[in-house]
N, C-alpha and C positions, 0 to 999 in steps of 0.2 A: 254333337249329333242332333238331327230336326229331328220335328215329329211330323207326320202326315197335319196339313191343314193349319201349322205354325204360323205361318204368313199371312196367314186369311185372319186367321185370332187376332195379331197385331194392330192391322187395319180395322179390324171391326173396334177396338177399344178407343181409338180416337173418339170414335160415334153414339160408342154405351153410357149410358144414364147409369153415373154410381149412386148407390145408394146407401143409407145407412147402414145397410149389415149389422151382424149379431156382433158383440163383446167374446163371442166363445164360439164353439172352440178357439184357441189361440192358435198365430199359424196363420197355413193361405190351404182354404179347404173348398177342395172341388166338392157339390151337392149334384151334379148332372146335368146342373143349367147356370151354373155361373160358379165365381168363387169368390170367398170370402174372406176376407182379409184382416186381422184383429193381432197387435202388438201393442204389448204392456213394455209405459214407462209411466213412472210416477210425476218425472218433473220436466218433462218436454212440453214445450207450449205449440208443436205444431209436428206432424207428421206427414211424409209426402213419400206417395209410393211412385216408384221408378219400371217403368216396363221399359224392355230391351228386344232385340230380335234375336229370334231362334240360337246364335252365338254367343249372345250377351257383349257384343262388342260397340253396340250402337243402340245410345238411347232414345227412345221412341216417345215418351211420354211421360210426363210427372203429373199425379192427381191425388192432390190434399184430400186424405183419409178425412171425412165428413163429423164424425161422430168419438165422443168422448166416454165413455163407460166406466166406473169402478176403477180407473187408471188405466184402461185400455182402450188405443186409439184404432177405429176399427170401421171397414166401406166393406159393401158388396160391387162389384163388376159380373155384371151381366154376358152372356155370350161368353165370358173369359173359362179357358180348359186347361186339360193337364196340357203342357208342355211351353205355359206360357213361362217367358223368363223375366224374372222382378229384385229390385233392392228397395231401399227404402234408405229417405235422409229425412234426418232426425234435428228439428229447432229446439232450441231451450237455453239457459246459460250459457255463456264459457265461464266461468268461476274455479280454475282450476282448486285454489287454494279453498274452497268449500265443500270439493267433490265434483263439480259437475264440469265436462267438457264435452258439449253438446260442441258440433259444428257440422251444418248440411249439406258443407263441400265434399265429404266425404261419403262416398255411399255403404252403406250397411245390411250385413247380411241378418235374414230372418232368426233370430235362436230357434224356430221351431220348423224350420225348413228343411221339407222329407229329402233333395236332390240337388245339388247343383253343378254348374258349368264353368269350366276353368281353377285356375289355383289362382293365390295370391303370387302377385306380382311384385319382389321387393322393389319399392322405390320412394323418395321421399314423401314422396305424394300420398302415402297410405299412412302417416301419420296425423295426427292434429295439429301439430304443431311444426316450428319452423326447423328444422336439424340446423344446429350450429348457430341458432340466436344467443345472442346474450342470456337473455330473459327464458330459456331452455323451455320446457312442458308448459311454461305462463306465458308462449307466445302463440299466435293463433295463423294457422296455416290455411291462404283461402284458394287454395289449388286445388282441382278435380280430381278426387282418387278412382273414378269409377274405371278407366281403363285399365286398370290395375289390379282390380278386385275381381274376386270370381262375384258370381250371377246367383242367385236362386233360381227353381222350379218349380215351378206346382205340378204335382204326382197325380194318377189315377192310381189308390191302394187295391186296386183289383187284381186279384190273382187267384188260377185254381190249384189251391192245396190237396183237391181230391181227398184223400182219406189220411192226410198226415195228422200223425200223434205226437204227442211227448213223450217219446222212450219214459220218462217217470224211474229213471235207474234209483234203488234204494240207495241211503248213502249209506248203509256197512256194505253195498259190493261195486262203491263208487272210484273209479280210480280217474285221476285226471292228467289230461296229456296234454299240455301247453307248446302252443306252436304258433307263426306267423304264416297268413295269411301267403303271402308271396315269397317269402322265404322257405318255405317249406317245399314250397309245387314248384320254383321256376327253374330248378334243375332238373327237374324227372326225367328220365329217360321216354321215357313211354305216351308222354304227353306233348303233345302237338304245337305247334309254333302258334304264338298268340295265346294260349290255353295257363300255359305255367304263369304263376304269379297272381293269380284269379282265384275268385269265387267257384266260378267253373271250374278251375283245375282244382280247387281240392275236392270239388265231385264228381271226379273223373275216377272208373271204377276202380284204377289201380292205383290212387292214394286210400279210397277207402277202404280198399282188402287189406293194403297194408296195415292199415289202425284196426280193421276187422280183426286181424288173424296176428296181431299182438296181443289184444287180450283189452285193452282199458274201453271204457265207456264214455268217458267226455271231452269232448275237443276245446279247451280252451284258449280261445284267438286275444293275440293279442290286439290291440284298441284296433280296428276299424271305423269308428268314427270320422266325419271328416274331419282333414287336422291341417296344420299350413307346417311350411320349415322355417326355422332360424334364419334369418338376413346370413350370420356368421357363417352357417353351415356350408348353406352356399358358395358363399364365398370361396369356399376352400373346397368345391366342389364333392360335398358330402350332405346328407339329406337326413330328416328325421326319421329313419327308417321305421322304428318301434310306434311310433304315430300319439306319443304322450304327449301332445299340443293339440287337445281337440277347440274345434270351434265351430264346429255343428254335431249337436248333441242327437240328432233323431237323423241323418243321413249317414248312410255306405258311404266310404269315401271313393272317388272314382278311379282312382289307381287299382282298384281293385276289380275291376270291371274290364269284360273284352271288347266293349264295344258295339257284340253284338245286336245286344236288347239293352235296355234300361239297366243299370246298376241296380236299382231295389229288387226289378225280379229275381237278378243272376244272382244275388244271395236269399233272396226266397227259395230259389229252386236249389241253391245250394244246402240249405240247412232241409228242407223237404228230403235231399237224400240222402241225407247222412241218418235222419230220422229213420228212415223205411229200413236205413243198416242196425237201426237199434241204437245211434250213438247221441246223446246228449251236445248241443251247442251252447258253450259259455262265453261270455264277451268280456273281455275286459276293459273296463269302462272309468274313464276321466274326470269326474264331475267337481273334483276340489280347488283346479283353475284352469284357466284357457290362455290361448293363443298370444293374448293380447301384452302382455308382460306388463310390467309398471307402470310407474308415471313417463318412463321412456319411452316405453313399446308403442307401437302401431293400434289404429282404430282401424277396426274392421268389424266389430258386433257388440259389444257387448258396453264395451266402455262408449259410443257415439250413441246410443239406446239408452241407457242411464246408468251410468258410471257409478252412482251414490247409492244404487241401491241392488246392481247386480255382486260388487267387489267387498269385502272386507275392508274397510278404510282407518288409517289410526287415528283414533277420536283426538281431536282438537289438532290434527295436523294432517287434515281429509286430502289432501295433496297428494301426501303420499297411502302407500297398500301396508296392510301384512301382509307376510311376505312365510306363512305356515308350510308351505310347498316349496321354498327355495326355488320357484319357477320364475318371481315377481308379481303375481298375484295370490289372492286366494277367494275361489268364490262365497258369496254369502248366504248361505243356507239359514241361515235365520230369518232371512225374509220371505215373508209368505209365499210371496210371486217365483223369486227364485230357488223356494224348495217344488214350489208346483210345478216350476218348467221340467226339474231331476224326475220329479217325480211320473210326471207325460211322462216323460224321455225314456224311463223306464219300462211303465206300461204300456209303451208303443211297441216297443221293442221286444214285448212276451207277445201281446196281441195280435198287433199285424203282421211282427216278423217270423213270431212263434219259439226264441228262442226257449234255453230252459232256467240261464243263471248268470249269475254276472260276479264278474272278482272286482271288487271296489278297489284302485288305486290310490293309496295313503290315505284310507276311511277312516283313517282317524277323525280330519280336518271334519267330517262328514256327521261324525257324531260331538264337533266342536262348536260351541254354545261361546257368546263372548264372555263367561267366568272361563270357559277351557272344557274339556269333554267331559262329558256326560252320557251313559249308556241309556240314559230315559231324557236325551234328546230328541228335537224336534223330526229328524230327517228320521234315526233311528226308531223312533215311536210311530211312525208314517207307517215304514217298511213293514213294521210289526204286523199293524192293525188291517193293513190293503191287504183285501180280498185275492190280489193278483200277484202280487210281490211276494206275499207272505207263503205262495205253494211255489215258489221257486226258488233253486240253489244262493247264496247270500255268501257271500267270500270276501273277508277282508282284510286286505295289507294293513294289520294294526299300526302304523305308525306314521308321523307325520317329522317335519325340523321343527313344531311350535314348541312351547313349552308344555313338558309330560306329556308330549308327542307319543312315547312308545306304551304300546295297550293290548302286548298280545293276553290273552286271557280276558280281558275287559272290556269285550263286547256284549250284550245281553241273547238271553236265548233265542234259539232258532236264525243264528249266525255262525257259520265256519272262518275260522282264522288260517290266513299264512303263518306258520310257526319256524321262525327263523331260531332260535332255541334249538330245535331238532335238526334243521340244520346242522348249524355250527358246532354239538355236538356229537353228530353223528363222523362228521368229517377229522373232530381230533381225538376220536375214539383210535378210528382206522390210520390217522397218522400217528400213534401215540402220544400226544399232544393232555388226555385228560384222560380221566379217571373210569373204573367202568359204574361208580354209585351214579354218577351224572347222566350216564346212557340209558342207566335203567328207568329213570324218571320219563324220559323221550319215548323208551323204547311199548311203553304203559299209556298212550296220548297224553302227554304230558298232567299227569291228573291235577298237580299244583296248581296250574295254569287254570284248567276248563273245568273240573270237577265241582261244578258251585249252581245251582239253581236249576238241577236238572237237567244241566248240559252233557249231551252226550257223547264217547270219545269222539262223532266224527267228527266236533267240532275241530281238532286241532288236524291243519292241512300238512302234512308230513312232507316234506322234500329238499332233495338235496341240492339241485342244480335248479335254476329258474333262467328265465330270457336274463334276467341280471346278475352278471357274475362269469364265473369260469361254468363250464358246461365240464361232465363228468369224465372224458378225455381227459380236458386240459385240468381238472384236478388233480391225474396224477402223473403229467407228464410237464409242470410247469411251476416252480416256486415263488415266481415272482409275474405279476401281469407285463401285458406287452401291449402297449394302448396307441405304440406310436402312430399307426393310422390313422389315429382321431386326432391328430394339430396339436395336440395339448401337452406335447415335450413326456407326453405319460405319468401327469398328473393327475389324471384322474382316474375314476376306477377305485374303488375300495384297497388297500395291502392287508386289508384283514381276510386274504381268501382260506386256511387252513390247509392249502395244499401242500402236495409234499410230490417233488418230480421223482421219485426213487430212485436217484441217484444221477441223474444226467437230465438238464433242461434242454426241454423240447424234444422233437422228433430224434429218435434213433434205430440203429441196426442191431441195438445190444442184445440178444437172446435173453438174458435172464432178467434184464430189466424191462421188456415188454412181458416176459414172465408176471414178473412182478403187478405190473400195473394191469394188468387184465383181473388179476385176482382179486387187486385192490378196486377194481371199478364194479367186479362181481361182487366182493363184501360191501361196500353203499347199496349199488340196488336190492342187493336182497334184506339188506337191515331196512330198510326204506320199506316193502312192500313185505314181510313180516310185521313188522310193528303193529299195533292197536293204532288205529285213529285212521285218518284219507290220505292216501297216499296220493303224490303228483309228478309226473316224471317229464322232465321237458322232452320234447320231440328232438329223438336222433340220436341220444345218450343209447340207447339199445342196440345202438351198431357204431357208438363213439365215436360220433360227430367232432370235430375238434373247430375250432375259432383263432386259430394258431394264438394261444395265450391272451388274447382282447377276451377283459372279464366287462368291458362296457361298450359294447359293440352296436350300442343307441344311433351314430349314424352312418352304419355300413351297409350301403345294400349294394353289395356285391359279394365276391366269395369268401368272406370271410364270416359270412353269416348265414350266408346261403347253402340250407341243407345238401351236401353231397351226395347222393344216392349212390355212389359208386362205392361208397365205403362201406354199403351195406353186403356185398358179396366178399371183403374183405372183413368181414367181423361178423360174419354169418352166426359164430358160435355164441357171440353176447344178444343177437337178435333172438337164437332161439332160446337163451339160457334165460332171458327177461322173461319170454311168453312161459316156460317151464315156473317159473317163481308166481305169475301172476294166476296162472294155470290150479297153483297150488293155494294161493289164498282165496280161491275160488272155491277148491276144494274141501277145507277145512274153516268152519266157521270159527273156532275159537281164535283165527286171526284177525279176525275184523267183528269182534264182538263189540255191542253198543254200548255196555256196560264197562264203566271202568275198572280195570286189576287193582285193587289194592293193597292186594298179602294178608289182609286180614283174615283170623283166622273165624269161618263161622260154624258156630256150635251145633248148629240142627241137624246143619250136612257133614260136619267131622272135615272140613277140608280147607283148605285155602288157592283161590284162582289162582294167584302166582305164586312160585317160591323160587328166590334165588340161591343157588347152589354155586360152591366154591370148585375146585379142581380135583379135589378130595370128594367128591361127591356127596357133603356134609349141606344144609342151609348156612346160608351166611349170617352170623349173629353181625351184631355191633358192630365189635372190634373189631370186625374183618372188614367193615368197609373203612374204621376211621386207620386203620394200622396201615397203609399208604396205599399209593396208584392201585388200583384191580385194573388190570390187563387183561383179564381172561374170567369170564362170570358163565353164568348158565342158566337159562331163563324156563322154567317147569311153570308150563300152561296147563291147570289140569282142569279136563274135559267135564268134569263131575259138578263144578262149582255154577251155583245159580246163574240164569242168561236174564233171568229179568228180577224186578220184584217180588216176586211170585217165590215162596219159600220151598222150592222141588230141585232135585238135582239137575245138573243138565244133560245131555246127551251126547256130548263133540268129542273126538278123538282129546285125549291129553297127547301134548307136544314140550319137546326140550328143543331149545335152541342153544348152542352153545359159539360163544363167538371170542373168538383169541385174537386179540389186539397186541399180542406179547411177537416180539421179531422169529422166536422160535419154537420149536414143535413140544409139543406138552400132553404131557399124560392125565386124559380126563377119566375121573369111576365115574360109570355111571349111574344114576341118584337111584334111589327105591320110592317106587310109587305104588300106590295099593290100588288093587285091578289086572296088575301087570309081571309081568316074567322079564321080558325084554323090550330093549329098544330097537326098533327099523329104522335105519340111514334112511332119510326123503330125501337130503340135499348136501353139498358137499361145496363149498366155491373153491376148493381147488381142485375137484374132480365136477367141472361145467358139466359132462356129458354124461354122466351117472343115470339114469333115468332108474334104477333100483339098489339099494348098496344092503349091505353085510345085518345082522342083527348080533347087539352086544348085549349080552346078560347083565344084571342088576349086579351091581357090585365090580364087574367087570369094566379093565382099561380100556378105552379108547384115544388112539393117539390122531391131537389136533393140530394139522399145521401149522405154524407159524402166520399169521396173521390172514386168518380164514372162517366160516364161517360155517355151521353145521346144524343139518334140522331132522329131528329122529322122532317115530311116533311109538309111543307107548303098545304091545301087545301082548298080548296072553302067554 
């Protein structure tokens, strides 16, 4: 797409006097009268920037960057505006076996570049070197990749946000709802051709009512950054859908754009109205490797820019990468320059973009120093200390393939973890796969885990289902993944899903075993958004989205990943039975208290915040958890026990949850609590539609389904 006046900029740059320019900002930065242009490489002996016209298909001009700075090669251009399109080729070694493979036949994309034009193009020519040499990555490729490569753009960041906020949602009444960008909108019924699969269409009013009038607060997209696809993917005519191959770290990717306007606005305006709905925007964000893979993979930014000091290289065999992401690279965040570009990349993306928080992709690598991580590492002590990073949401998939890769609990404060723990055992609670001593620790924000330096529950991110994996359908209607659509004979994909089909895989007519699994997908959500700590619920799971068994559906963009809307009038009852449960931990704060449960018992107040109760309605000593499997436990939240430091009782209803993981119906007493007469039924997963149930006296049976779930509040 042009911009007004593209053609004219073109022409006038043959004519402009470049000039020095600043070292800083990094980036190509419109001032209102010209732009500025400044990229850091350590060990390049010359830089040449590349203008193209308005399609980036024809280039128009190459003019050697003037000036040398601090390791930043950097010209102003005069006359030059937003919409001019630019690369840049980069002189220096070839040295593969050193680190370095510089070569200026290939043109390269800015790292700090707010927009561009086109996708990568697979073909030889986007590599360094020769495909099929002898001499492999140590041969040197002098063919033009620029017709192959996408383009940059220089941006105008001007936009009116009017009076937009930061929702600022607390995180005890945080709930998160992870979803894809295009995958979610480009089935809508209700939304208009060209609209679905956009920015725009997820702020189209009837995606937002729906997240409105579910109940949760933060939208979590997955990577929108620009990303390129696999050569292989391709080939087999499948695409990176999930977008975990970014290679530009501060632009929208244009796939995600209608066309209309600019890509940056159409998610400016997108996030401005989600905001005005009250909902928080989270981005989930790639900064541990890029695009470029190995010593094999393709040059296109980062490695033709300087390879020795963007990549993690294995010392004394610079040649090749670690390899901590199992992607083929891993970025180098120990280097100054390349913690500062995460770091821009960051604070652009609160600043200009406005969002509110970011879930780190394998943050472990992020807080990995070359002895191995460290929680008072360089990247993680950044985040800390910034004025700007440090008031927004901080999310991180503890783990990486490095070695002592896995860190859930071993992040430092004022960071929330993905807790696969909770997970895993939430799901073989409900299959009966494990024990209920194990759920109790989950079901408390894992205190083991996050309990240490003043971390508070919401550190640990509660969820069952994610973009990766079986989605809360096909957990219980599939025992084994089903990956054939992805080429890979259906190897890949985890076998460690914990599913259980109840009795017949995949789709069926069976009355009792769609019985069955409705119940089972009501007991995960509500153990899920009960529990202590942040709960996350992927989008679609509330009206049982299914994936038809693909637990790795990384390159499907089509219906196998793509939200159904049609199955929300067919599952109407878990759509409203989700909003009832979220409705409720809204309701009652001792479900999302900050302070960890510990059962401790404390002397001032005569009480303890949890007590777990047997089926007998007795506490459970010891022996009753080591004496085999607990199938069926009971969890006394009592309302009385301190909400903070501060030595006073508290104020919150006391709550019993009782959850039977046993195949069949069992006779629960219910416990004696001081304050109280009886218990009131709030919730029932085998009776979804209950909106008020029965009240059972202290001492008195209650009988609990078979493998169901139940929540009663204490009254007079």
């Amino acid at each position: 797409m042009s911009f007004p006046g593209d053609a004219f900029v073109i022409r006038r740059h043959r004519a402009s006097r470049l000039t020095e320019g600043l070292p800083h900002p990094l980036g190509a930065t419109w001032d209102g009268l010209g732009v500025n242009f400044a990229l850091f490489s350590a060990n390049a002996t010359k830089v040449e920037l590349c203008l193209f016209d308005p399609s980036g298909g024809t280039e128009l001009d190459r003019i050697e960057l003037p000036e040398y700075t601090d390791e930043v090669w950097h010209g102003y251009l005069p006359d030059a505006r937003p919409g001019t399109v630019y690369g840049y080729r980069v002189h220096g070694p070839h040295a593969p076996e050193a680190g370095h493979r510089f070569n200026p036949n290939k043109l390269l994309l800015d790292p700090y570049a707010r927009a561009h034009v086109g996708q990568v193009k697979h073909a030889p020519e986007i590599f360094s070197y020769t495909i099929g040499h002898p001499d492999a990555d140590l041969s040197f490729d002098v063919r033009d990749s620029a017709s192959f490569m996408p383009k940059c753009r220089v941006i105008d960041p001007a936009f009116t946000w009017g009076r937009d906020q930061r929702p600022r949602i607390p995180w005890d009444r945080t709930i998160f709802y992870e979803t894809h960008v295009r995958g979610y909108t480009i089935r809508h019924p209700a939304l208009p051709f060209g609209l679905g699969g956009t920015f725009a269409g997820l702020a189209a009013d009837e995606i937002v009512a729906h997240i409105k009038t579910l109940g949760v607060t933060s939208v979590e997209l997955l990577p929108i950054h620009y990303f390129a696809d696999e050569d292989h993917l391709l080939k087999h005519d499948l695409t990176n859908y999930w977008g975990y191959n970014t290679v530009g770290f501060f632009a929208p990717d244009q796939r995600y754009a209608t066309g209309n306007s600019s890509v940056v606005s159409e998610f400016k305006t997108m996030v401005a109205r989600l905001h005005d709905a009250g909902l928080e925007v989270i981005l989930d964000v790639v900064y541990n490797h890029t695009a470029e893979g190995n010593e094999l993979g393709s040059t296109l930014s980062f490695k033709g820019i300087d390879n020795a000091s963007y990549y993690r290289l294995i010392p004394g065999q610079e040649r090749y990468y670690i390899n901590d992401t199992g992607t083929g690279n891993t970025l180098n965040l120990s280097h100054p320059r390349v913690l500062q570009m995460v770091t821009d990349s960051l604070r652009y993306w609160v600043t200009e973009m406005h969002v509110d928080g970011f879930r780190f992709d394998l943050a472990t690598i992020l807080g990995r120093e070359s002895y191995g991580f460290d929680e008072g590492g360089g990247f993680l002590d950044s985040c800390r200390q910034d004025p700007v990073l440090s008031d927004v949401k901080l999310i991180a998939e503890p783990w990486d393939c490095g070695p002592g890769g896995y860190q859930v609990g071993g992040f430092p404060p004022g960071w929330a973890e993905w807790n696969d723990r909770y997970r895993d055992t939430v799901r073989a609670f409900w299959k009966g796969d494990t024990s209920g001593a194990e759920l109790a620790r989950r079901l408390c924000a894992s205190a083991d885990k996050f309990n240490r330096r003043g971390r508070r529950t919401w550190s640990s991110v509660n969820f069952v289902t994610a973009h990766d994996g079986f989605t809360l359908h096909d957990i219980v209607s599939y025992n084994s993944k089903h990956n054939e659509a992805n080429g890979e004979g259906n190897r890949d994909g985890t076998d460690n899903n914990g599913s259980w089909n109840c009795g017949v895989e995949g789709e069926t007519e069976d009355g009792t075993v769609i019985g069955l699994r409705e119940r089972q997908m009501r007991n995960m959500m509500a153990t899920l958004l009960m529990s202590q700590g942040t709960p996350m619920i992927l989008a679609g799971d509330e009206f049982a989205r299914t994936q038809a068994g693909n637990n790795n559906a990384y390159c499907q963009d089509n219906d196998i990943s793509w939200v159904d809307w049609g199955r929300l009038d067919h599952h109407q009852a878990m759509f409203q039975f989700t909003r009832r449960l979220i409705q409720l931990r809204n309701e009652y704060p001792i479900l999302r208290r900050q302070r960890f449960m510990t059962g401790e018992w404390d002397e001032d107040l005569q009480v303890r915040d949890v007590t777990w109760v047997n089926a007998t309605g007795h506490e459970m000593r010891q022996s009753d958890w080591q004496s085999g499997p607990v199938r069926c436990l009971g969890m006394l939240m009592d309302g009385r026990a301190k909400v903070s430091g501060i030595r006073r009782p508290g104020t919150d209803a006391t709550l019993l949850m009782i959850l039977n993981g046993y195949h069949d119906l069992l006779e629960f007493v219910m416990p004696p609590c001081a304050g109280g007469a009886q218990w009131q039924l709030l919730l029932d997963t085998n009776r979804p539609t209950m909106l008020s149930g029965r009240s059972y006296t202290i001492g008195g049976a209650c009988a609990v389904t078979g493998r169901s779930l139940m929540l009663f509040r204490l009254t007079a």
